[in-house]
Backbone bond lengths (Angstrom), bond angles and torsions (degrees), N, CA, C in turn:
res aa  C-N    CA-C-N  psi(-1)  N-CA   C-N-CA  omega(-1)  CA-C   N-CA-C  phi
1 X - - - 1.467 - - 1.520 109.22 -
2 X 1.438 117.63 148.72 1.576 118.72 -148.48 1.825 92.03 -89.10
3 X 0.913 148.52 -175.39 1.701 154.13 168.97 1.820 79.34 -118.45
4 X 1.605 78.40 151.94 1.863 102.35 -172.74 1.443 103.49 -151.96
5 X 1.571 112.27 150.49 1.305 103.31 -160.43 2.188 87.19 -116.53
6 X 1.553 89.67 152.54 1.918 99.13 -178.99 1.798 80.45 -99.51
7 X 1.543 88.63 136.25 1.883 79.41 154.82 1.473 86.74 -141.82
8 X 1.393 100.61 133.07 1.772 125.39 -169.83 1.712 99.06 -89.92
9 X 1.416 113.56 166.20 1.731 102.08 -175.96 1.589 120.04 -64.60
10 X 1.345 108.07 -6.15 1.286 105.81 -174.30 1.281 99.62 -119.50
11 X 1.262 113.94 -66.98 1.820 116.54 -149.88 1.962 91.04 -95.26
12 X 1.845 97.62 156.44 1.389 97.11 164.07 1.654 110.00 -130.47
13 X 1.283 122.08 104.37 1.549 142.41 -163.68 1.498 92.93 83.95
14 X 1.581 110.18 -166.08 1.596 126.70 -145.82 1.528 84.36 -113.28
15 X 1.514 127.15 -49.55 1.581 103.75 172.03 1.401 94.83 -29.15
16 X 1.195 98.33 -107.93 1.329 120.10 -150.11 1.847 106.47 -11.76
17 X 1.072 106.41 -44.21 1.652 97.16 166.07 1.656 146.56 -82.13
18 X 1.563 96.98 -15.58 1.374 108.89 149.49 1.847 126.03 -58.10
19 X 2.168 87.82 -35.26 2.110 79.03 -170.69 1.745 87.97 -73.20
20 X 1.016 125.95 -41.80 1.562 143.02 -175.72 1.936 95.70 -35.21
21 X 1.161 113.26 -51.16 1.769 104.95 -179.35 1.503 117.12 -72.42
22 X 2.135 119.49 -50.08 0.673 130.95 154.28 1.812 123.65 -28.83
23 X 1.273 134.52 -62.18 1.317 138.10 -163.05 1.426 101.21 -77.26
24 X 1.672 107.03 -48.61 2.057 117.59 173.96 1.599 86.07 -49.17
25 X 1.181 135.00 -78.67 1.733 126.85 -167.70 1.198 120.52 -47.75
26 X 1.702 122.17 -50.08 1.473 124.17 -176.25 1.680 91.34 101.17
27 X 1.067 114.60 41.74 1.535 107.54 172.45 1.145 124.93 -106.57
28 X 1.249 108.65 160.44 1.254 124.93 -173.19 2.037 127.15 -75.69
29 X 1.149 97.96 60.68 1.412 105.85 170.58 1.303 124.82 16.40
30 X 1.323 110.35 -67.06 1.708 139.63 172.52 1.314 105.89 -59.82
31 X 1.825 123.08 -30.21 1.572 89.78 -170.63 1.471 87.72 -161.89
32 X 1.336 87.02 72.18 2.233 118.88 175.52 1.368 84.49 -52.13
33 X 1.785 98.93 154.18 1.453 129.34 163.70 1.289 102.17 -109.40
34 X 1.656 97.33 94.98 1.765 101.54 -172.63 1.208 115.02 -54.54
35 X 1.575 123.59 -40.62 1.251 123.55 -164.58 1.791 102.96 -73.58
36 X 0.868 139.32 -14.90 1.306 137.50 -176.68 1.006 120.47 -95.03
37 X 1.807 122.50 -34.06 1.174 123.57 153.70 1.428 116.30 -59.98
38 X 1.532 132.50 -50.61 1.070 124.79 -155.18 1.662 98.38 -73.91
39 X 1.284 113.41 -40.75 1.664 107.90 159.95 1.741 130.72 -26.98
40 X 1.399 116.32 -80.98 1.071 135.40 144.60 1.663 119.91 -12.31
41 X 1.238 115.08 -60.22 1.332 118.81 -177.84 1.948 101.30 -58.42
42 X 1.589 93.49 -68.05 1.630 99.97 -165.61 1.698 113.19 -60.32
43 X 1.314 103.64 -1.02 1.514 107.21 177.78 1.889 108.08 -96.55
44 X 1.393 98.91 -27.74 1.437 89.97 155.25 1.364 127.07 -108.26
45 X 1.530 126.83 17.50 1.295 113.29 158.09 1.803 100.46 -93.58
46 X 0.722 117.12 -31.99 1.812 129.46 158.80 1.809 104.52 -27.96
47 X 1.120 121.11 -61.58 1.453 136.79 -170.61 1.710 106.71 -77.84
48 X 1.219 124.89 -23.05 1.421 130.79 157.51 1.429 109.11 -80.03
49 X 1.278 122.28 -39.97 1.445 120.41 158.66 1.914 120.15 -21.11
50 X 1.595 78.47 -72.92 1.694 94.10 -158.20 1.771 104.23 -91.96
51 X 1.484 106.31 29.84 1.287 112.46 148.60 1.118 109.00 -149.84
52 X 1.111 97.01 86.52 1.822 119.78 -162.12 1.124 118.09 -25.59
53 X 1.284 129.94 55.63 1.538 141.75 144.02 1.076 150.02 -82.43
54 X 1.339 114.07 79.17 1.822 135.21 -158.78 1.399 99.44 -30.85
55 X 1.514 86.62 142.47 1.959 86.56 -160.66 2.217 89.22 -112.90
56 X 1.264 112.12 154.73 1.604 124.56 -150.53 1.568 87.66 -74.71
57 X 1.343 112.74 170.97 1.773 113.80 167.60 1.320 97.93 -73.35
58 X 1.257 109.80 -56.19 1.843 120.22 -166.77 1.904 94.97 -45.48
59 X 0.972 134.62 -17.33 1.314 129.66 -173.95 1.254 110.95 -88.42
60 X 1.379 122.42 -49.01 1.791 144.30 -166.17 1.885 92.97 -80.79
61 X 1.867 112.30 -40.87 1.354 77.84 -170.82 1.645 119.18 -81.93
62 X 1.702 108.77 -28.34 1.736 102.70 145.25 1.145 136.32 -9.51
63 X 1.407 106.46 -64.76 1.673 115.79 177.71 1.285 118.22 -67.83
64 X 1.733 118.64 -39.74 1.535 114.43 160.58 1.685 108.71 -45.12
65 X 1.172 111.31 -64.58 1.203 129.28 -170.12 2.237 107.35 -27.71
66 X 1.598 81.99 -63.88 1.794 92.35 -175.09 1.418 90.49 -69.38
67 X 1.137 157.45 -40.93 1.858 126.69 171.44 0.920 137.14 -82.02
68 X 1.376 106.40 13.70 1.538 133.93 -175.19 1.674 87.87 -82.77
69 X 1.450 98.12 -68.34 1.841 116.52 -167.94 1.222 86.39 -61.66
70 X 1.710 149.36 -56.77 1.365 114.51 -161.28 1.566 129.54 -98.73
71 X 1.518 95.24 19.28 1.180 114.73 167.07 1.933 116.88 -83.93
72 X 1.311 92.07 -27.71 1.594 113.88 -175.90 2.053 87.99 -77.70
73 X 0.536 108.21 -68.59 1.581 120.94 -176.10 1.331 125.37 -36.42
74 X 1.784 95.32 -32.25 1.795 99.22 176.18 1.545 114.45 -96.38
75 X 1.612 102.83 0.01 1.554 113.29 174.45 1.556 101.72 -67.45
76 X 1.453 109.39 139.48 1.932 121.72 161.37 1.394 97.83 -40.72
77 X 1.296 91.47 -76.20 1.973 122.44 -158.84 1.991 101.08 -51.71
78 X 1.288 116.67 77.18 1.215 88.11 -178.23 1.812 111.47 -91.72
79 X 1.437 114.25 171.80 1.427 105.60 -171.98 1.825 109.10 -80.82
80 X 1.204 100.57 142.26 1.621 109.58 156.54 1.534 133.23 -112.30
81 X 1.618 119.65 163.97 1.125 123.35 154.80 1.200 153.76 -23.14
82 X 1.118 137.41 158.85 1.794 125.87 158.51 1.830 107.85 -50.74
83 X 1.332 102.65 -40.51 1.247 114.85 -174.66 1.369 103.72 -69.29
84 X 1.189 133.95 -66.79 1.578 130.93 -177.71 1.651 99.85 136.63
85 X 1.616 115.50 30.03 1.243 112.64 -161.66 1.508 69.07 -109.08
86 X 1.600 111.26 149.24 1.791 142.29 137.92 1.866 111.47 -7.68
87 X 0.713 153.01 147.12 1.468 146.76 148.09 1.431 90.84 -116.87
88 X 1.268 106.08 131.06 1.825 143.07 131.98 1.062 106.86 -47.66
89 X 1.529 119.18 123.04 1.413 135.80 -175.28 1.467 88.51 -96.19
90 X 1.422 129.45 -30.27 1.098 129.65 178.72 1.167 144.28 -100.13
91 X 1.281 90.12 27.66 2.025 118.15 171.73 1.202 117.91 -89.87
92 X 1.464 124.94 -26.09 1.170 109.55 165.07 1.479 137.77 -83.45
93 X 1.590 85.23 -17.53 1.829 98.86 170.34 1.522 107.76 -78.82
94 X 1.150 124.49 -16.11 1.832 123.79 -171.28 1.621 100.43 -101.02
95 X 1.020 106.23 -5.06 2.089 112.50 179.23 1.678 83.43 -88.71
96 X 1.463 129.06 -70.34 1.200 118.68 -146.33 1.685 101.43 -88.81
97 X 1.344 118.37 0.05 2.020 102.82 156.58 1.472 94.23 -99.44
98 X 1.172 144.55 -7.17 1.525 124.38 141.68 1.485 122.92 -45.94
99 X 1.043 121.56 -25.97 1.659 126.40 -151.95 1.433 79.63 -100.69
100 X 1.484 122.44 -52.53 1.632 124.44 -149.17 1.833 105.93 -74.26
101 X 0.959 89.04 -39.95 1.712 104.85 163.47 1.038 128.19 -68.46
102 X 1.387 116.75 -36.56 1.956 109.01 162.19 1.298 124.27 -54.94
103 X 2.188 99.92 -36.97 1.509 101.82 -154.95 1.774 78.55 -84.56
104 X 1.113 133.15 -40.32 1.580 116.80 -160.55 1.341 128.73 -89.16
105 X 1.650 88.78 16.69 1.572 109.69 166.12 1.633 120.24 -95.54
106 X 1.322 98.33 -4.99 2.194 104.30 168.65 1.664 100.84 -131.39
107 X 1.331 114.70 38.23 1.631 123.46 171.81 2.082 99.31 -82.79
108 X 1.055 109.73 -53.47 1.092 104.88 169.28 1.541 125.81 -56.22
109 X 1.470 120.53 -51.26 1.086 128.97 166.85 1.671 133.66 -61.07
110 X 1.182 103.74 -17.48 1.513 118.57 143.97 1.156 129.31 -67.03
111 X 1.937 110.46 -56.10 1.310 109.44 158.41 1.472 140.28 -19.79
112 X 1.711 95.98 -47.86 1.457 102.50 -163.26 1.407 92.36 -76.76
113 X 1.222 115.73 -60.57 1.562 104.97 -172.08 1.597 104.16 -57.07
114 X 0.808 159.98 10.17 1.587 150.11 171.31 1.750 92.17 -81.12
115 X 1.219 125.27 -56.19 1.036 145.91 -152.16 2.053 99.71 -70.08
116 X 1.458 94.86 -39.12 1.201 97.76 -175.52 1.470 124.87 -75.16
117 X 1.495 80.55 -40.48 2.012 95.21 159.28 1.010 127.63 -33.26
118 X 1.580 93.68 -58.89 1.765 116.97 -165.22 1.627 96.23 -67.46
119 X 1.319 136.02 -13.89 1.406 108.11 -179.51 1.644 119.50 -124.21
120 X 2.088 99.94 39.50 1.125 106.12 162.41 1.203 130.06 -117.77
121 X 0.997 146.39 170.06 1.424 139.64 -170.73 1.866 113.34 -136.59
122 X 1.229 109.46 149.21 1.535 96.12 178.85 1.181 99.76 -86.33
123 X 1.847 111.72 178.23 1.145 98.46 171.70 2.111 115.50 -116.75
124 X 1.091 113.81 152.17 1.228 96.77 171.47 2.037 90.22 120.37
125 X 1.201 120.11 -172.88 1.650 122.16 179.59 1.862 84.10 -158.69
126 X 1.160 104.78 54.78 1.693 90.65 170.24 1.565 113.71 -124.38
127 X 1.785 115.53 -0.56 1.429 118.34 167.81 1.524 106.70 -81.50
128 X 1.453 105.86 -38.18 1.302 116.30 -171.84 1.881 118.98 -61.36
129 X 0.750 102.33 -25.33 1.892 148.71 -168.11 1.450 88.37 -63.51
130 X 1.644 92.89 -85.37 1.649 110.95 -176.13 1.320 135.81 -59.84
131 X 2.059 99.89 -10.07 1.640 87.94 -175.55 1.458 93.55 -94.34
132 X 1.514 123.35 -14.99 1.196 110.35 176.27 1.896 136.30 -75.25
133 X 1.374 94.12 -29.53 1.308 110.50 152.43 1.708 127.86 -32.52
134 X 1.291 101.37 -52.93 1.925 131.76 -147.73 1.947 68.04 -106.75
135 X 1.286 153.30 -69.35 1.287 122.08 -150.30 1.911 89.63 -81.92
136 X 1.219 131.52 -43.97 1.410 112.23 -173.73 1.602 112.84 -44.00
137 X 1.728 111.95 -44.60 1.333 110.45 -171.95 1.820 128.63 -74.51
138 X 1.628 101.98 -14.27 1.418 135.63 166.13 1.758 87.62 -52.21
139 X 1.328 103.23 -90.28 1.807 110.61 -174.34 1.514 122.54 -30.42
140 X 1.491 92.79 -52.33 1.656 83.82 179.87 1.132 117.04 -70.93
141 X 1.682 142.07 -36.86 1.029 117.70 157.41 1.171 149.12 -40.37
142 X 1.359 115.49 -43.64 1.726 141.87 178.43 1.787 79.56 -64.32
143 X 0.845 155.35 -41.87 1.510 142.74 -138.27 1.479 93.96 -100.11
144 X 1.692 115.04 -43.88 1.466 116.75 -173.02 1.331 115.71 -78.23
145 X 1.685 120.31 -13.30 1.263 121.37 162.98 1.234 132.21 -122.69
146 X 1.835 116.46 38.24 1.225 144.98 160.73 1.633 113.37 -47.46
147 X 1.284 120.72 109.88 1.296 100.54 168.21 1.906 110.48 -151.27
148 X 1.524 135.52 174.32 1.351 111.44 -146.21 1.444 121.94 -77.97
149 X 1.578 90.37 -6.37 2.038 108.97 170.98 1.894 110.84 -52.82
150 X 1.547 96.80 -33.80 1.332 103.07 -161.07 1.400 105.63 -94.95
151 X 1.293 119.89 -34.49 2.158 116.25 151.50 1.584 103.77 -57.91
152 X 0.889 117.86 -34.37 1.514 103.21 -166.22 1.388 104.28 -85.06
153 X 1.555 128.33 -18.01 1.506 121.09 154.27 1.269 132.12 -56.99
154 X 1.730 90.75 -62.18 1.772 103.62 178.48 1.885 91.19 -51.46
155 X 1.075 135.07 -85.60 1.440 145.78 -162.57 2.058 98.15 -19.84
156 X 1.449 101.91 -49.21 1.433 81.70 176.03 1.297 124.54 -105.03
157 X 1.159 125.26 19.78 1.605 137.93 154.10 1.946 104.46 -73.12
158 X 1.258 109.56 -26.56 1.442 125.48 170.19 1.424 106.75 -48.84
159 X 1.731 96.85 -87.34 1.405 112.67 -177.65 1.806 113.27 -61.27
160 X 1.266 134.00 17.54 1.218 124.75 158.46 1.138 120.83 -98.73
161 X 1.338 90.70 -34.20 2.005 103.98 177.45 1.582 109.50 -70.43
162 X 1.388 108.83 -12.90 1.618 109.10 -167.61 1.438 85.55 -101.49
163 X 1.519 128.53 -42.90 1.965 108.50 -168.56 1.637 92.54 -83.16
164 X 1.629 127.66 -18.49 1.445 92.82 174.12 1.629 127.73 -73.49
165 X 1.185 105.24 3.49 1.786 129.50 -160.36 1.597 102.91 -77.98
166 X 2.180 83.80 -53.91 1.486 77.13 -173.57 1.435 113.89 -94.33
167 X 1.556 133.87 7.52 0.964 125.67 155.19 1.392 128.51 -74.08
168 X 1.335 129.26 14.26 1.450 133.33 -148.97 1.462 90.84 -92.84
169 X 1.291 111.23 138.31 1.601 109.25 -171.87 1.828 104.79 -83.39
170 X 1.355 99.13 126.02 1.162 107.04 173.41 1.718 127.55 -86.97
171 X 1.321 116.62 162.88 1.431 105.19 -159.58 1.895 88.11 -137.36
172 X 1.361 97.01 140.80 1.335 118.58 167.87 1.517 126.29 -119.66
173 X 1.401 123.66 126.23 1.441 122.01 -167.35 1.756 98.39 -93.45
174 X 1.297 134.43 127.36 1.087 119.71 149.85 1.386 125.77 -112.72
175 X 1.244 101.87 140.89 2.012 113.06 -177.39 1.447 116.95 -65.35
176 X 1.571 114.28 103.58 1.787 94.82 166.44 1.249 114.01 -102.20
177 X 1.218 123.85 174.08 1.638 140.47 -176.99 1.226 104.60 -109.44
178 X 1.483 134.48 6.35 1.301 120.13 167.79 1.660 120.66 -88.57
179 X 1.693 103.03 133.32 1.459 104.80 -169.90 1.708 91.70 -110.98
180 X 1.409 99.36 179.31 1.417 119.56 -175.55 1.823 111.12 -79.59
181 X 1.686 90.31 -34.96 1.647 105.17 -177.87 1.649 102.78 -77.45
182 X 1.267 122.76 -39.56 1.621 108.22 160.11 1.277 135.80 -64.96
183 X 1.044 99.01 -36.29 1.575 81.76 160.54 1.369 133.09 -89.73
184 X 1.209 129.86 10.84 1.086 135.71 -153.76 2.075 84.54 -101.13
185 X 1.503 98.08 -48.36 1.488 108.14 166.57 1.494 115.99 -42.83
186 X 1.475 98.64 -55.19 1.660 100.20 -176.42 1.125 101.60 -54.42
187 X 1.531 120.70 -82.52 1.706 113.50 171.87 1.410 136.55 5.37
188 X 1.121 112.97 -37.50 1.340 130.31 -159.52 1.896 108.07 -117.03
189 X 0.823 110.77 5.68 1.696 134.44 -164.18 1.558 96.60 -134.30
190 X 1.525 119.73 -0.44 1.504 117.78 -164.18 1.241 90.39 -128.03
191 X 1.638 128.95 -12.96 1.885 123.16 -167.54 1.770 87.63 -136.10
192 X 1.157 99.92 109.78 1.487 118.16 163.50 1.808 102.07 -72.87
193 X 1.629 79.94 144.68 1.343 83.61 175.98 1.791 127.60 -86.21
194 X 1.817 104.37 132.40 1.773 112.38 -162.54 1.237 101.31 97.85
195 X 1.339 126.51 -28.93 1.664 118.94 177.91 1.558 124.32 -91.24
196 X 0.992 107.66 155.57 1.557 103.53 -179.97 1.680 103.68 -113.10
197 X 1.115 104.33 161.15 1.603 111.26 179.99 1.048 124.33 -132.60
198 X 1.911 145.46 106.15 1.464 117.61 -163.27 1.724 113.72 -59.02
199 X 1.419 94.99 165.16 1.323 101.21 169.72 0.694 137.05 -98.88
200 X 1.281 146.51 27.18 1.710 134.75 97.32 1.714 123.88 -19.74
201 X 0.909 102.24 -91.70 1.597 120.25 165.31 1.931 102.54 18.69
202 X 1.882 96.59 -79.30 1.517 96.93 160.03 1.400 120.14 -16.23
203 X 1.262 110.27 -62.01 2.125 104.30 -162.16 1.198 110.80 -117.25
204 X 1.380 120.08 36.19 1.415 116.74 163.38 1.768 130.57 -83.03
205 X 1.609 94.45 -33.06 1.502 105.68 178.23 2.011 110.04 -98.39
206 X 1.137 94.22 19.23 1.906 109.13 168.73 1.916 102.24 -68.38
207 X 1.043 93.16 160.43 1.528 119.77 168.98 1.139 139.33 -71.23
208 X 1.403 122.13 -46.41 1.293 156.34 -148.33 1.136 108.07 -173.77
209 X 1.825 98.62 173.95 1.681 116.84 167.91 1.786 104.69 -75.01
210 X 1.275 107.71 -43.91 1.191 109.18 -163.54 2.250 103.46 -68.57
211 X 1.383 89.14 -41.50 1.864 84.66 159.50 1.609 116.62 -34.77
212 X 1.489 98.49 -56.20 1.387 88.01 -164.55 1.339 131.02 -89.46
213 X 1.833 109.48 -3.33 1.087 114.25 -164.27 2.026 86.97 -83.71
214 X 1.278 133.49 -31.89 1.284 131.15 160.68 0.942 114.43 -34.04
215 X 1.442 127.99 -32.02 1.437 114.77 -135.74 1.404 82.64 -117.85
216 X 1.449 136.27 -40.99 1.505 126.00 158.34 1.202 124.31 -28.73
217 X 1.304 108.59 -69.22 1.318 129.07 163.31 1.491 123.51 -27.17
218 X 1.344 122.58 -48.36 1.752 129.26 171.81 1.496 103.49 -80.67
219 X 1.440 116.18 -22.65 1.761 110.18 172.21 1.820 118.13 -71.64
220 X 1.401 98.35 -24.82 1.671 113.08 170.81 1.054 95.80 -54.94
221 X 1.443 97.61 -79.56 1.772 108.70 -154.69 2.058 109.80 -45.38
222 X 1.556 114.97 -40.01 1.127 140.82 -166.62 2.281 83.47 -56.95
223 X 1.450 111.17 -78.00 0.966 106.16 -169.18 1.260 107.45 -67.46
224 X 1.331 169.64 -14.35 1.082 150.21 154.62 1.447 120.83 -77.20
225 X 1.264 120.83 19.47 1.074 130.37 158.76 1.440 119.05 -116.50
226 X 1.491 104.87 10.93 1.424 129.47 -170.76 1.665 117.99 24.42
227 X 0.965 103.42 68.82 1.988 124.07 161.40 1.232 116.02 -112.39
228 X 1.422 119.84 -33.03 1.775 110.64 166.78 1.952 92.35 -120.08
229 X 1.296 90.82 142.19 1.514 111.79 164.18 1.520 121.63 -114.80
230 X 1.659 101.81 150.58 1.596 123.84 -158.66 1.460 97.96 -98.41
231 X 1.002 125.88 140.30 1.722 132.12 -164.32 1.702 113.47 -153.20
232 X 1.072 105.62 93.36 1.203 109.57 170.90 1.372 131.94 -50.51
233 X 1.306 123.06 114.95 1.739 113.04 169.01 1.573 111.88 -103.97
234 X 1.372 80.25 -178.79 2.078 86.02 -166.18 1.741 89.23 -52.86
235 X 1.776 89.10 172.98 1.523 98.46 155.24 1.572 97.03 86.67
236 X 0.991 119.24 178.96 1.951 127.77 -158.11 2.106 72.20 -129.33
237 X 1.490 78.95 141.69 1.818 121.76 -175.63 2.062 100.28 21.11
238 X 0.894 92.14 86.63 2.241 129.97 -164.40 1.206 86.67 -153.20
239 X 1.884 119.93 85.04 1.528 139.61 146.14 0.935 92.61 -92.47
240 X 1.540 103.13 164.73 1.706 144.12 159.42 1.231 117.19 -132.32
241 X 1.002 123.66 155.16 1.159 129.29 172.54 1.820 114.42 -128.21
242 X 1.353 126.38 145.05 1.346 122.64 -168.80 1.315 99.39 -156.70
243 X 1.272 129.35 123.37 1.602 152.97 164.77 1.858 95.48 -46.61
244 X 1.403 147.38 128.69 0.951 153.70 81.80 1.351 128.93 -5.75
């Protein structure tokens, strides 16, 4: 299946709309406010949503991408180096809208020269002459030394290109309806207040992986905004959980 590009009325791919939030803010490239971007973004792939305009993979896996990083971000434990230095979850996303921004800063300036190209001509008809010459004399040879070794090659250069075609792994997008703000509700509909609840409990009556990886995700955000608290019980991995 061929790759096809969405171009929305404004932006074309999700760079282009990340530098698009960044430059509208005046931010600092180097040291994004993930949570605001990743906001921002899902509020406008949200708005292609609800005017039913199939939104690109390259867009959805972005957006995985930014709750991936600010899911990494609301963790204590963050990861380090060989050295013992911190890692930035968000260095690799600020290297590659560096890259996207260099190249789409001489898109115009290419342009023009494309443009300029396009309105010259050589002079003379003697390249034109010669390539036709050199492909007529290409043919007749191939024609004068046609023989059934050479169908029976091309024929299975055919049939490989056709079983690698249909072996090509195909990919399916599916739509969920789980948000961060619902579950964060559920969450909170799951810890009575004064009681504690283990933590399991939370993701037992979920759907899916992808249910629950949401639903982690709104328990981050939940404790680092400190409204539910993490409580250790005896014994190795013995959470609690308790409403604030």
């Amino acid at each position: 299946m061929e790759s096809y590009t969405i171009k929305t009325q404004h932006f074309e791919g999700p760079f282009d709309l990340l530098l698009f939030f960044i430059e509208r803010d005046e931010l600092d490239i180097n040291d994004i406010p993930i949570a605001q971007i990743t906001n921002d973004f899902l509020d406008y792939i949200r708005q292609l949503e609800a005017l039913d305009i199939d939104v690109a993979s390259e867009f959805i896996l972005v957006a995985a991408t930014l709750m991936r990083i600010k899911a990494k971000m609301l963790i204590p434990r963050k990861e380090i180096d060989e050295e013992g230095n911190e890692i930035d979850p968000r260095e690799e996303l600020a290297q590659k809208l560096i890259e996207y921004r260099k190249y789409k800063s001489i898109i115009d300036e290419m342009s023009a020269l494309e443009d300029n190209r396009h309105f010259r001509h050589t002079r003379g008809n003697v390249s034109s002459e010669l390539k036709q010459i050199a492909e007529k004399a290409l043919v007749d040879i191939e024609l004068e030394s046609l023989n059934l070794y050479k169908i029976l090659q091309t024929f299975q250069q055919l049939m490989r290109r056709y079983e690698d075609e249909q072996n090509r792994p195909k990919h399916q997008i599916v739509k969920f309806e789980y948000t961060i703000e619902d579950q964060q509700n559920y969450i909170f509909s799951t810890l009575p207040k004064g009681k504690k609840v283990k933590f399991e409990e939370i993701f037992l009556q979920l759907e899916n992986r992808i249910h629950a990886i949401v639903t982690f995700i709104a328990l981050l955000e939940l404790l680092n905004l400190q409204t539910v608290a993490l409580i250790q019980g005896n014994g190795v991995n013995n959470f609690w959980l308790e409403a604030l």
